[in-house]
N, C-alpha and C positions, 0 to 999 in steps of 0.2 A: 337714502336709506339711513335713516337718523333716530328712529325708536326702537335700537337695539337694546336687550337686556341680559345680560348673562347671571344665571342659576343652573340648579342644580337639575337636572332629568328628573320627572317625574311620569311613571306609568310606562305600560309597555309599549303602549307605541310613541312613547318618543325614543325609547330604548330600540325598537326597531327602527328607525328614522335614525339614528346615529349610526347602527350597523348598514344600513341602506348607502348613508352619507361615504361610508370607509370604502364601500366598491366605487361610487363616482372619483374619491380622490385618489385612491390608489391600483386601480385599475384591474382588468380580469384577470383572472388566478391569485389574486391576491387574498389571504384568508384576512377579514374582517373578525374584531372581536365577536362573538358574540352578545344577543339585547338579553337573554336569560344569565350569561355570566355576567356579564354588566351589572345588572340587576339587583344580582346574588352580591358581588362586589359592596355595590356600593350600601347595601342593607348592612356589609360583616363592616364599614368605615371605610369603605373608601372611595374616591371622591370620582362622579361623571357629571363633568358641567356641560353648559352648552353655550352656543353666542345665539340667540334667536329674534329675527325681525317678527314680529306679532307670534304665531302657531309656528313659526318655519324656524327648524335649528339649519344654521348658517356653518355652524363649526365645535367643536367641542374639544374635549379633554378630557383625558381618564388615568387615574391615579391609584393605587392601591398598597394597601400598607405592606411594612416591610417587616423582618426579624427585630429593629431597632425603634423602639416608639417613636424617635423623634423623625422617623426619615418616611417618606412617601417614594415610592416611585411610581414615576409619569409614564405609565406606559407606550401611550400613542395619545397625539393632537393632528386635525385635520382641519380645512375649510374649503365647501366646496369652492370649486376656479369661478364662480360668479361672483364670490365674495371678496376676491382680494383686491386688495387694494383699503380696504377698511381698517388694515391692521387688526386684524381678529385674532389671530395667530400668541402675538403679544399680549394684546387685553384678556387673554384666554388665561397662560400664564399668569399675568398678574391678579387675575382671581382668583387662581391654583395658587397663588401665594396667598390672600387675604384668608381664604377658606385654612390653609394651613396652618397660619399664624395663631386662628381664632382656636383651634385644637391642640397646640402644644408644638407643634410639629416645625420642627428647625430649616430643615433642610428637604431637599427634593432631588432623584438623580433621575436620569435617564440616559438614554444613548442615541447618537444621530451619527446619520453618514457626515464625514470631516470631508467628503470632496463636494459635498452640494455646498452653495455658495449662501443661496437665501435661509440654511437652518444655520450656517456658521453666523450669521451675521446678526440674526436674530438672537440665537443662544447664548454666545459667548459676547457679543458685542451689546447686545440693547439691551439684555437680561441679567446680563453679569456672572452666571454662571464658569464655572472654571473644569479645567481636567486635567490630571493625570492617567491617566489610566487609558491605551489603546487595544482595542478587541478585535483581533485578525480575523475575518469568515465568519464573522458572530452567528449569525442564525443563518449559515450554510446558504446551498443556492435560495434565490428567489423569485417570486413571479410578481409581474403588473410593473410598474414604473420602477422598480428595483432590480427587476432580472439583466443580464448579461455583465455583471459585475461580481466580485466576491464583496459581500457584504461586511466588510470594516463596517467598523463601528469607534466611537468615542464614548465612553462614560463620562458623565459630566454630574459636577455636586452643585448644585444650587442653592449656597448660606443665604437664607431668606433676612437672616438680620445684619450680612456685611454690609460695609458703610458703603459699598459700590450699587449692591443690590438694592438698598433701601433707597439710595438716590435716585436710581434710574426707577422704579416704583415710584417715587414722587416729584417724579415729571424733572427733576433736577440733573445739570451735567455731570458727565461720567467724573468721578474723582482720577486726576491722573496717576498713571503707572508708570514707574521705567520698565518696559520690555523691548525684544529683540523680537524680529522679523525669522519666521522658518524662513529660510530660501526656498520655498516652492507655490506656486502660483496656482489659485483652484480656478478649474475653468468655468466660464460665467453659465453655461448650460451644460450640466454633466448630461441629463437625460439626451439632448441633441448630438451630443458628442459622444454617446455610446451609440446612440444609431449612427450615427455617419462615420463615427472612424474609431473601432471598435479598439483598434489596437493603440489607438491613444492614449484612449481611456484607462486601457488597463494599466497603460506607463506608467501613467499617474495616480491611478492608486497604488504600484509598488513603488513611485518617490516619494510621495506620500507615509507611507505606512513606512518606508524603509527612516526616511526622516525625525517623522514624530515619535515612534519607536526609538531610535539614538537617543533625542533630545530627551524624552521623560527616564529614561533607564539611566541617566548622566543627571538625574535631578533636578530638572525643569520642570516647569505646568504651564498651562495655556491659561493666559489672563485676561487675553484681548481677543480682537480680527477688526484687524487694516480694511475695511470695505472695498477701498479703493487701490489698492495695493495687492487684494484678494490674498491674503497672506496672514496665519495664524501668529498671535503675538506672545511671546514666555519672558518669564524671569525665573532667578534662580529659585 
């Protein structure tokens, strides 16, 4: 699968075909944007790409502007599970950067669960994004591949022109950081391990959340993740 393209959504049914795409990735009961908000969005600035093999969106991105000219937020990014392994995920992103960049637009935030391992590693690791900032129960219970958890969340800023940011955008090694290691280790399949052993799970997100909470409220931020070590990385 090698003549992929990534742009911008055009017409309603591709806008349907992305909201389609959100129930395959994120499961039943889960509320999908809508292709008429979408729509409406991206007509007021703000930004619904897509990764598409010929007519077929594979994965996309949806963005929308903020109180602050220079900041976009990333609402939700998906690819359906026949897709991965393509690195879609990332190349999505770094469209959502080029598309920004070409508009003025500095920075990018959004929020992800800090105990999934594949967005930590993605986000904060291959994309360069950083946080401070942790959101207890952010959007209360949830349904589809999110439900039986309290939904923490990370805010995360993405400076599309740090010199970490711009490197890994062009294909270049990470510039090194001194940070430190949280002590606490994310498990390699959260979804597996809320089905099988629920009360694990929850362990781990209040060492987690009780953690990360200490560390940013004491003046840290999250710079890195240890892939291998499954472990968030800060400095002061």
């Amino acid at each position: 699968m090698t003549d992929l393209t990534f742009r911008d959504l055009s017409g309603m049914a591709e806008f349907r075909a992305a909201e389609n795409l959100q129930r395959a990735v994120w499961g039943e009961g889960d509320q999908p944007d809508p292709a008429d908000l979408m729509m409406v969005i991206q007509a007021e600035g703000g930004l619904v790409g897509g990764a598409f093999a010929g007519d077929r969106i594979l994965g996309y991105v949806f963005g929308f502007p903020t109180r602050e000219g220079r900041v976009q937020h990333s609402h939700r990014l998906a690819v359906l599970p026949e897709a991965r392994g393509l690195q879609l995920g990332v190349r999505l992103k770094f469209y959502q950067r080029r598309w920004c960049l070409e508009r003025g637009i500095t920075h990018v935030r959004w929020t992800f669960d800090p105990l999934r391992l594949v967005n930590a590693t993605m986000n904060i690791h291959r994309l360069g994004a950083t946080s401070d900032t942790y959101l207890p129960d952010y959007y209360g219970e949830m349904a589809g591949i999110n439900s039986g958890l309290a939904s923490d969340r990370l805010l995360v800023d993405w400076d599309l022109a740090a010199p970490v940011s711009r490197a890994l955008a062009e294909g270049l090694p990470r510039p090194a950081q001194p940070c430190r290691p949280l002590n606490v280790t994310l498990p390699e399949d959260l979804e597996t391990l809320t089905r099988d052993d629920p009360e694990q799970a929850h362990a781990l997100r209040i060492d987690l959340r009780k953690a990360l909470q200490a560390a940013l409220a004491n003046g840290h931020r999250i710079m890195d993740f240890d892939r291998n070590r499954r472990q968030y990385l800060l400095t002061p």
